[in-house]
C-alpha positions as CSV (number, residue, x, y, z in Angstrom):
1,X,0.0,0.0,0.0
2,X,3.0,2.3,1.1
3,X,4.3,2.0,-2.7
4,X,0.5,3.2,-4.5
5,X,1.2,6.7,-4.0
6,X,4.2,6.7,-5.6
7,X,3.7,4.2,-8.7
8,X,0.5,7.0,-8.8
9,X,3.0,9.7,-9.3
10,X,5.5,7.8,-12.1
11,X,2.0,6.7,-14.0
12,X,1.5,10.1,-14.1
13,X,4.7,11.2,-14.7
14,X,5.4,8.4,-17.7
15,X,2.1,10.0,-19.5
16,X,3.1,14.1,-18.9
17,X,6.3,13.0,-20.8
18,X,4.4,11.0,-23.5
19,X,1.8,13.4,-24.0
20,X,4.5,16.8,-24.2
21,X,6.5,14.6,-26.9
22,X,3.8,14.1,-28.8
23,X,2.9,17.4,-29.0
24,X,6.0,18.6,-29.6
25,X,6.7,16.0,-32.6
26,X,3.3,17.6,-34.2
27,X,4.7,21.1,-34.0
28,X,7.3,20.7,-36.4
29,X,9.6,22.3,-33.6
30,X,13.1,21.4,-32.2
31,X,13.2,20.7,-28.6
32,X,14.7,24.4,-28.3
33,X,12.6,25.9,-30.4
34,X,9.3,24.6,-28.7
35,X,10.8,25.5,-25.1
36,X,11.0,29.1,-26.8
37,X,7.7,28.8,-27.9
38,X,6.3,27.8,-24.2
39,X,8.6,30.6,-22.7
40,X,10.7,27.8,-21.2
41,X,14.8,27.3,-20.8
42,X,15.1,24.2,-23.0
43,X,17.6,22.7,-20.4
44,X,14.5,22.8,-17.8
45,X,12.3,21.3,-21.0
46,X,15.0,18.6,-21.4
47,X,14.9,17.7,-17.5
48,X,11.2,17.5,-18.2
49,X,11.4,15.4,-20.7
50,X,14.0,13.0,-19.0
51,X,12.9,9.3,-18.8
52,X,14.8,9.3,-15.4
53,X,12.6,11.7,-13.8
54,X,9.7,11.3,-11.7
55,X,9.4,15.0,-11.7
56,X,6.0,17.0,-13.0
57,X,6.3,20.6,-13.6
58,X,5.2,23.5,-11.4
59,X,1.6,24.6,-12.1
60,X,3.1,27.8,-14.0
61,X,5.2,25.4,-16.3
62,X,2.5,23.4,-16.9
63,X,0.3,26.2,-18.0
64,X,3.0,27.1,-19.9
65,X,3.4,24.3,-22.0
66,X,-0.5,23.4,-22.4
67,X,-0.8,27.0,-23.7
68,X,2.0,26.5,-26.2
69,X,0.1,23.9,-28.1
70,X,-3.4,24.8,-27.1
71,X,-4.0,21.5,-25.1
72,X,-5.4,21.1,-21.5
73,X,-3.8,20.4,-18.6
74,X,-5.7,17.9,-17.8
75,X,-4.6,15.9,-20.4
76,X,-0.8,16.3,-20.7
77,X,-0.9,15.0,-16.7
78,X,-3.5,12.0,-18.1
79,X,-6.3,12.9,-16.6
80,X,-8.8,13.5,-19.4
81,X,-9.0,12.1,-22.5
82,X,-10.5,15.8,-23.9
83,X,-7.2,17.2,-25.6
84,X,-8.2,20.5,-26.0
85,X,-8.9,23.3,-23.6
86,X,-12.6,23.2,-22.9
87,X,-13.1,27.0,-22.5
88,X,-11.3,27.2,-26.4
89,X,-12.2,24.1,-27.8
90,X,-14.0,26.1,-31.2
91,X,-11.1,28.7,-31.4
92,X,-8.4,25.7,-31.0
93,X,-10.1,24.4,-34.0
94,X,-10.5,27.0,-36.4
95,X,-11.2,30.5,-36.1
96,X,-11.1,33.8,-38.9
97,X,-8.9,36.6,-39.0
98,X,-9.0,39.5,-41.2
99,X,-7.1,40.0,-44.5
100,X,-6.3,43.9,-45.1
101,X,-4.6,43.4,-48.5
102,X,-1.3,44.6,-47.7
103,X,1.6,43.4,-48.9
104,X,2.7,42.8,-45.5
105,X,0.3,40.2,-44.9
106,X,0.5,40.4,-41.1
107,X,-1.1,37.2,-40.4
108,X,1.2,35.0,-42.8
109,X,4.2,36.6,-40.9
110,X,2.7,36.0,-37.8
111,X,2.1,32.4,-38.1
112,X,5.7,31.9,-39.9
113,X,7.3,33.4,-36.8
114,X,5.3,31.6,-34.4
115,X,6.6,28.5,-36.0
116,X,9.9,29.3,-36.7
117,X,12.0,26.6,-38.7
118,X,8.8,25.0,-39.4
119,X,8.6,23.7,-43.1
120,X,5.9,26.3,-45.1
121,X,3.8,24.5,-48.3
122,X,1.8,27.4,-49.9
123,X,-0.5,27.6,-52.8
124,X,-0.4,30.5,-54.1
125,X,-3.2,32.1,-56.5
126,X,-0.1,34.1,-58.8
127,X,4.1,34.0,-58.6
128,X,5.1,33.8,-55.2
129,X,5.5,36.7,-52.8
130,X,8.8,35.2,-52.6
131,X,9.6,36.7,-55.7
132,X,8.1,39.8,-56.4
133,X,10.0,42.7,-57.3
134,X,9.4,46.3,-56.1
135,X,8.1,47.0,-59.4
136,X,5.8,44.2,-59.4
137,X,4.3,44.7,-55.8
138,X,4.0,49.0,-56.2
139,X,1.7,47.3,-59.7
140,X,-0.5,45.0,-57.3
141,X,-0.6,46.8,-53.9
142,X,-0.5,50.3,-55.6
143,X,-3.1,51.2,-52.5
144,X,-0.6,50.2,-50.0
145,X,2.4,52.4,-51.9
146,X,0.4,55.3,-52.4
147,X,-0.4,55.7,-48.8
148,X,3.0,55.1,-47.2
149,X,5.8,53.4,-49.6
150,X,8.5,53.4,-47.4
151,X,6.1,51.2,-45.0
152,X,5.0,49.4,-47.8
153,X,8.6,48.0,-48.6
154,X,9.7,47.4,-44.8
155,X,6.5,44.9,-44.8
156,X,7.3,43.4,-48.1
157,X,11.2,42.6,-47.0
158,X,10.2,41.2,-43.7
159,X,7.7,38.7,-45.4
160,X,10.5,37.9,-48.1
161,X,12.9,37.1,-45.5
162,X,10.4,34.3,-43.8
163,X,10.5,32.8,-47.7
164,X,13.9,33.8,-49.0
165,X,16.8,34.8,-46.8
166,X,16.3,32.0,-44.4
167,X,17.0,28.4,-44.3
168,X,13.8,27.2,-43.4
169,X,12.3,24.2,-46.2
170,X,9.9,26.4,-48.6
171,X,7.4,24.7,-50.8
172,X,5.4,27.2,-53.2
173,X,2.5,25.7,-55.6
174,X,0.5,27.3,-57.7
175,X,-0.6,27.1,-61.6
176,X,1.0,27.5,-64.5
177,X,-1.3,29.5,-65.9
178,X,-0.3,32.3,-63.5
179,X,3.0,32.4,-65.1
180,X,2.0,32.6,-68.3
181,X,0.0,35.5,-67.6
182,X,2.6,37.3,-66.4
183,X,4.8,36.6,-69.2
184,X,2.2,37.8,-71.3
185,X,1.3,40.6,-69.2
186,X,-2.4,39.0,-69.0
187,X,-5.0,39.4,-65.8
188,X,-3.6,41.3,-63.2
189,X,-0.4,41.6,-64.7
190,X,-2.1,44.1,-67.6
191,X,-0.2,47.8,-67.8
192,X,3.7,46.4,-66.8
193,X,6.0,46.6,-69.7
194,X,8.3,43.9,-71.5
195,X,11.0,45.3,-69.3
196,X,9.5,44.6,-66.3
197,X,7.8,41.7,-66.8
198,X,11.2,40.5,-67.9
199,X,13.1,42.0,-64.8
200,X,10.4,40.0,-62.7
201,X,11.5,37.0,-64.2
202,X,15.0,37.3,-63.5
203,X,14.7,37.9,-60.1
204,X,12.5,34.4,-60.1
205,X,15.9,32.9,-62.1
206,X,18.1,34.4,-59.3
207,X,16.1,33.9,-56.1
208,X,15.4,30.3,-57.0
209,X,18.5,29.8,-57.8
210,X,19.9,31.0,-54.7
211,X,17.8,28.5,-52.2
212,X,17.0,25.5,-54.2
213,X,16.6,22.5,-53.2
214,X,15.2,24.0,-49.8
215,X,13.2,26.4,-51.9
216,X,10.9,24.6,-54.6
217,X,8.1,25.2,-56.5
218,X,5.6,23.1,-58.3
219,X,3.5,24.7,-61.2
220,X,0.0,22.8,-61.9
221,X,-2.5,23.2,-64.6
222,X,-6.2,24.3,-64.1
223,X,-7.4,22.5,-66.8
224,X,-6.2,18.9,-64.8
225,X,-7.6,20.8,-61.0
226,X,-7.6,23.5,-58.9
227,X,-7.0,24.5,-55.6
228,X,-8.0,27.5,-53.0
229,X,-4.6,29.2,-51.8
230,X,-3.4,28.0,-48.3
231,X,-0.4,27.6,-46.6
232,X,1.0,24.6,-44.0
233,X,2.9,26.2,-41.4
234,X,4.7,22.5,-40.0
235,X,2.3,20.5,-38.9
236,X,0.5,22.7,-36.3
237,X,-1.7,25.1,-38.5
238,X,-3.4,25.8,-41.7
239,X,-4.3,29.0,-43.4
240,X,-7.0,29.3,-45.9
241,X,-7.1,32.5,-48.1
242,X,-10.5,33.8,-48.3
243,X,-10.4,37.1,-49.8
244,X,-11.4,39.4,-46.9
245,X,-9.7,36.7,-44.3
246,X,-8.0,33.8,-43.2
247,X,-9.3,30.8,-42.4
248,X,-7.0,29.4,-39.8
249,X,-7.3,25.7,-39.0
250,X,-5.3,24.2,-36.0
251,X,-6.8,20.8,-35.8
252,X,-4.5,18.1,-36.5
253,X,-6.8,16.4,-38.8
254,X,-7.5,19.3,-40.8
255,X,-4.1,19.9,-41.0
256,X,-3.6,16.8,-42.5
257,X,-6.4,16.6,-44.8
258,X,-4.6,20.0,-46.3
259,X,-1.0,18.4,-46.3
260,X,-2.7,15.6,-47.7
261,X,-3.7,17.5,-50.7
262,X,-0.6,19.4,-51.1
263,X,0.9,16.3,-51.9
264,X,-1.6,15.7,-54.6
265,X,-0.7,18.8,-56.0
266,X,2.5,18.4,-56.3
267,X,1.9,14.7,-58.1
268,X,-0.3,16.6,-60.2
269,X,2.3,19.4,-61.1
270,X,3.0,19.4,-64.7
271,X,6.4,21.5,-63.9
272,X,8.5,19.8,-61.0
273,X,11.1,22.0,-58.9
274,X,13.9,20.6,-61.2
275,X,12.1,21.4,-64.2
276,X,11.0,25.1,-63.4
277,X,14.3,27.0,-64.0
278,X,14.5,26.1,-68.0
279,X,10.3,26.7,-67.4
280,X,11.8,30.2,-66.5
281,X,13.7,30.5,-69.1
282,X,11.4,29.7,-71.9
283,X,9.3,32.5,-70.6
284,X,11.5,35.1,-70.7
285,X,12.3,33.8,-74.1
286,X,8.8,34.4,-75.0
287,X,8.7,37.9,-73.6
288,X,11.7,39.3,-75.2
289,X,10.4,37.3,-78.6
290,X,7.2,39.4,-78.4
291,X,8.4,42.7,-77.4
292,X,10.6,42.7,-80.7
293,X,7.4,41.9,-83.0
C-alpha cells in the first residue's frame, strides 16, 4: 500500500512526458525551439522530458506548455482524455482573422514566426510573394504604396525574409497559368512593360536559384484541378485565403487533410522544382520574342 502513492506519481509522470513529446513532434519544432515557444529554458524542457525523472512541472510550467500547443492540462498529466482546452475548444479548431490586402500580410508573418524553422507548403493564387520585385508589388498593392511606400517596402522585406533569406524548407505551388499571364502581361499583370515583366522574371531565375533544393516550386494546370490558396505552417496550423480573411485551422486532422492535398498537388504538377528553371527560361524567351514583333 505504502508503494500506490508513488507508482500514482511515475503513471503520471510516464504519461506528462508522453503526451508533451507528442505534442512537440506535431509542432514541427526542435526541442529548443518549442521550449522558446512555451517561454521555457530548454535545459528545464530537457529535465522534463528526462525518462529518469519522476518530476511534473510547477503549475506555472505546466500552464505554460498546455498553452503552447493549445492543449489542456488535464490531459498532458492524463487525466482526461479531452485534448483541448474546454473553455477554447472552437477557437483551438479554427477560427477567422481578417485579410487587409497589404503586402505585409500580417497574419502570414505572424504564423511563420510563431513556427519558426517550421517547413511552409503554400498555394499560391499568382508568382510567389517570394519573388516579387518592387516594381511588381507597387503594380498590385499600388493602394498600399500610395499611402506610405517606405512602409510598404519594410512589410514586403520582412515577409521575403520568412521565404527567401532563411533556411527554413519552402514549398510554393500554384498554376502555370499564372505564369504565363505574367509573361504575357495578362489578368492582373495588364499595364507592366516587357521590361518589367522581364526584370520580374530574373529575379525568379536568381532567387530560385539561390535556395534550391530547400526552396521549390511546383506549377500545376487548371485544366487537370484547382485548388483555393493556403499555406502549411509545420504540422500545427493551416491557413485558408478567403479574400477578406483567413481561415486558420489548427486541428491536427484538418491539417492533414490539407497536407494531404498538397501532396496531390504536387503529383499533379505538370512543372516539378527541377524542371522550373529552363520553365523560367522559356518565358522570358517568350517575352523578349514578343516585345521585338
Amino acid at each position: 500500500m505504502t508503494d500506490s502513492p508513488r507508482r500514482s506519481r511515475q503513471t503520471t509522470s510516464d504519461l506528462f512526458r508522453t503526451r508533451t513529446k507528442e505534442i512537440i513532434a506535431r509542432s514541427g519544432l526542435s526541442h529548443a525551439e518549442f521550449a522558446r515557444r512555451a517561454g521555457l529554458n530548454n535545459s528545464t524542457l530537457a529535465q522534463l522530458l528526462s525518462s529518469d525523472s519522476t518530476r511534473l512541472p510547477r503549475s506555472e510550467t505546466l500552464i505554460a506548455l498546455a498553452n503552447a500547443c493549445r492543449v489542456s492540462v488535464d490531459w498532458l498529466l492524463g487525466l482526461s482524455q479531452q485534448e483541448e482546452m474546454s473553455a477554447e475548444l472552437v477557437e483551438s479548431v479554427m477560427r477567422i482573422e481578417p485579410y487587409e490586402r497589404d503586402p505585409m500580410d500580417h497574419v502570414f508573418l505572424r504564423l511563420a514566426r510563431a513556427n519558426a524553422g517550421a517547413h511552409i507548403r503554400q498555394v499560391s493564387l499568382n508568382i510567389g510573394g517570394a519573388f516579387k520585385t518592387e516594381t511588381i508589388l507597387r503594380h498590385e498593392y499600388r493602394h498600399a504604396f500610395r499611402d506610405d511606400p517606405r512602409r510598404a517596402m519594410q512589410f514586403v522585406n520582412e515577409r521575403q525574409s520568412v521565404l527567401v533569406d532563411s533556411e527554413r524548407p519552402v514549398e510554393l505551388c500554384s498554376s502555370i497559368q499564372s505564369y504565363h499571364e505574367l509573361a504575357l502581361g495578362q489578368g492582373l499583370w495588364r499595364g507592366l512593360s516587357a521590361q518589367h515583366r522581364l526584370e520580374q522574371l530574373d529575379r525568379i531565375e536568381t532567387r530560385y536559384d539561390e535556395r534550391y533544393p530547400t526552396l521549390k516550386v511546383y506549377l500545376f494546370d487548371l485544366f487537370e484541378t484547382y485548388s483555393i490558396p493556403f499555406s502549411l505552417f509545420g504540422v500545427s496550423v493551416a491557413a485558408l485565403f478567403l479574400g477578406p480573411s483567413y481561415l486558420l485551422l489548427n486541428a491536427p486532422q484538418h491539417v492533414r487533410a490539407l497536407s494531404r492535398r498538397f501532396d496531390e498537388l504536387i503529383r499533379l504538377a505538370v512543372i516539378q522544382p527541377d524542371e522550373f528553371p529552363n520553365f523560367i527560361q522559356a518565358l522570358k524567351a517568350e517575352v523578349q520574342s514578343c516585345a521585338q514583333e
